[in-house]
BALOBA-1460 file (C-alpha; in Angstrom, 3 decimals):
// residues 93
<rec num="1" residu="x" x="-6.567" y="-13.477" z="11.276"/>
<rec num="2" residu="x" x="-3.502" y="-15.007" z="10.221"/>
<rec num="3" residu="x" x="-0.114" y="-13.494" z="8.395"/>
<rec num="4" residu="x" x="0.879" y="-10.137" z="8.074"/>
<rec num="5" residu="x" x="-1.865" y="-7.727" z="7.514"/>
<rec num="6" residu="x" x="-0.850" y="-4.855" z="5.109"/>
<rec num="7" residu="x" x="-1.846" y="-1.038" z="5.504"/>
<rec num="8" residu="x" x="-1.878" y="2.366" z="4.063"/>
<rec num="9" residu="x" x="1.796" y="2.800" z="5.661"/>
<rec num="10" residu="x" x="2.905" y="0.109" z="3.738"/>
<rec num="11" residu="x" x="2.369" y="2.245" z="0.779"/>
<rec num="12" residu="x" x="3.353" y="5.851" z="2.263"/>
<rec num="13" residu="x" x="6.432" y="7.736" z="1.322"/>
<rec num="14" residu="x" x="6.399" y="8.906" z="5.030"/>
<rec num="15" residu="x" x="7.139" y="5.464" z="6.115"/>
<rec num="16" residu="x" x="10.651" y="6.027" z="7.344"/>
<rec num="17" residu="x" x="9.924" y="9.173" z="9.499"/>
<rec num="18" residu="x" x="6.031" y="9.179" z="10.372"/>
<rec num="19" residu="x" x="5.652" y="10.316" z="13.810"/>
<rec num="20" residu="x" x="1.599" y="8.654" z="13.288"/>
<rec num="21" residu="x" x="2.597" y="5.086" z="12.395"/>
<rec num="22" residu="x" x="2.314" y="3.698" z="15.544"/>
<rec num="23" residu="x" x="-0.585" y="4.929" z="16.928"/>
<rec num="24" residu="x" x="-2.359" y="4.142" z="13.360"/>
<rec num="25" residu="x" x="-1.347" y="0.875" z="14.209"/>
<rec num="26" residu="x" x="-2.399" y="0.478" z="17.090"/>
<rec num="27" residu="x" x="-6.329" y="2.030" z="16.254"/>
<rec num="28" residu="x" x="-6.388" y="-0.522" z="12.930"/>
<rec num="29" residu="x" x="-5.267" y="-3.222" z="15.535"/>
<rec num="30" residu="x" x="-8.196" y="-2.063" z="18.174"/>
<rec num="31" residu="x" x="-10.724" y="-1.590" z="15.285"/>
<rec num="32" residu="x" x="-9.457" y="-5.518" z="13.953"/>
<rec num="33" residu="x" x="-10.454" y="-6.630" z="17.826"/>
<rec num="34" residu="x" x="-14.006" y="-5.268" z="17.715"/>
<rec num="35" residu="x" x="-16.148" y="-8.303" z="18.635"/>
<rec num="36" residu="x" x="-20.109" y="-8.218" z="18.098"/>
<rec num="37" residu="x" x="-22.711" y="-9.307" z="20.875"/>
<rec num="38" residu="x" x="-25.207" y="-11.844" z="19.765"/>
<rec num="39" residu="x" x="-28.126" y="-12.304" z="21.521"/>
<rec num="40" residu="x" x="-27.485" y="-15.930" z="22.580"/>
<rec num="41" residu="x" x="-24.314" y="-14.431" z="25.187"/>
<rec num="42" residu="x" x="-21.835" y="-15.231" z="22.109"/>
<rec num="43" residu="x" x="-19.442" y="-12.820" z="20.485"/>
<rec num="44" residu="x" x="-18.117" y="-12.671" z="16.682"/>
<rec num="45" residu="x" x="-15.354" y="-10.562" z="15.928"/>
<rec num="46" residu="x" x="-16.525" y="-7.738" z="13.532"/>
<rec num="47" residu="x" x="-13.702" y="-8.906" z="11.037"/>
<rec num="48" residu="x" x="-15.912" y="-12.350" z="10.748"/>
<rec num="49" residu="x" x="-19.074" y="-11.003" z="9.660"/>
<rec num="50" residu="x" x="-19.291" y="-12.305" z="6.049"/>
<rec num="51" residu="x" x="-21.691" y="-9.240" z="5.137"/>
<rec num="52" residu="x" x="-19.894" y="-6.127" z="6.645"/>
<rec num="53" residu="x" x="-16.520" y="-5.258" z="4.257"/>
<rec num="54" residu="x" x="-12.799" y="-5.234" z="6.233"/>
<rec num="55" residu="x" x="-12.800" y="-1.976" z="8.046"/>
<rec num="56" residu="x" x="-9.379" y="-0.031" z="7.127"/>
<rec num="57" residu="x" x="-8.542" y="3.432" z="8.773"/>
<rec num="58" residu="x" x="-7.173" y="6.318" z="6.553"/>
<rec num="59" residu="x" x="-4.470" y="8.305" z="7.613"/>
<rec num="60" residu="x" x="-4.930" y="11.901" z="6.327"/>
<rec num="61" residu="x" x="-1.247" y="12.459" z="6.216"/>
<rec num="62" residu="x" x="-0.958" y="9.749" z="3.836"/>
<rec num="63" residu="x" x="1.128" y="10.253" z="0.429"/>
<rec num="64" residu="x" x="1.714" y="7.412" z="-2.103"/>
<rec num="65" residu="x" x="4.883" y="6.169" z="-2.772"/>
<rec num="66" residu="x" x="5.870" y="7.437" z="-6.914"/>
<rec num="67" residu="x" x="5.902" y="4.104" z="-9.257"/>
<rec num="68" residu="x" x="10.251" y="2.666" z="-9.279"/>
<rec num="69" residu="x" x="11.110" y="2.177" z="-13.103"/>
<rec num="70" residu="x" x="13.373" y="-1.199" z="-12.788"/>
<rec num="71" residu="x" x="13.635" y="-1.893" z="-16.117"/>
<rec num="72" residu="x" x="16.600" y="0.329" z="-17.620"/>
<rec num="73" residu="x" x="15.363" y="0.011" z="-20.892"/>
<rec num="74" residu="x" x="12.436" y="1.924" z="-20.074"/>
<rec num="75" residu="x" x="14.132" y="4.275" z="-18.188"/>
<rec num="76" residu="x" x="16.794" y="5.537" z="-20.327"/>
<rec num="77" residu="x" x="13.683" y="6.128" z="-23.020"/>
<rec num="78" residu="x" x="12.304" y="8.284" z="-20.681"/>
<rec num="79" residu="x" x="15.617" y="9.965" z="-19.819"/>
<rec num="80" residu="x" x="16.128" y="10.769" z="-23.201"/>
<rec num="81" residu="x" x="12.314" y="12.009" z="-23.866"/>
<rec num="82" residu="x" x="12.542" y="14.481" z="-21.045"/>
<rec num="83" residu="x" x="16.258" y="15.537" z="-22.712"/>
<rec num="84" residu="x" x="14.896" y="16.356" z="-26.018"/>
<rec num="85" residu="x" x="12.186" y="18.336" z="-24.108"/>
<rec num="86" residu="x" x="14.254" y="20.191" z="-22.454"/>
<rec num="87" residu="x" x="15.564" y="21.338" z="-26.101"/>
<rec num="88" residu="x" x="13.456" y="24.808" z="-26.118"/>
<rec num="89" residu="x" x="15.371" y="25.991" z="-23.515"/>
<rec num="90" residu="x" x="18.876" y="26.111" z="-25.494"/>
<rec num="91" residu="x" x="20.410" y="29.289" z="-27.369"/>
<rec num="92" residu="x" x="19.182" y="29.215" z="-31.434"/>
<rec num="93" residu="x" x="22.618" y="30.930" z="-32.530"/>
């Protein structure tokens, strides 16, 4: 397995101050290394079994990161919807 491998953390908004991220490492990393016995005294690595799917762990703490708006066109739209929303709230007389 070459590169860098990416994982749920990569997409958590807990990234910064998760007190799990390491050790979720570490398990994905140990569950990466499982290697299969054949029965000729061989060994595959799980990982290179064409027929078994990439096993990923999920953290239950996980919590997606929210979408970043980088186009300011968009964003003042929506600043400006949410504005005229806000509308009701404002005194009639």
């Amino acid at each position: 397995m070459c590169g860098v491998k990416e994982t749920q953390c990569t997409h958590c908004s807990h990234l910064q101050v998760c007190s799990y991220k390491e050790k979720y490492l570490d398990a994905q990393k140990a569950v990466d290394n499982i290697m299969v016995h054949t029965g000729d005294r061989s060994a595959i690595y799980l990982r290179d079994i064409s027929w078994i799917r990439p096993v990923l762990l999920e953290c239950s703490y996980f919590s997606g990161k929210a979408p970043v708006m980088r186009d300011t066109m968009q964003s003042a739209a929506l600043t400006a919807a949410q504005a005229s929303g806000l509308r009701f709230m404002e005194d009639p007389t």
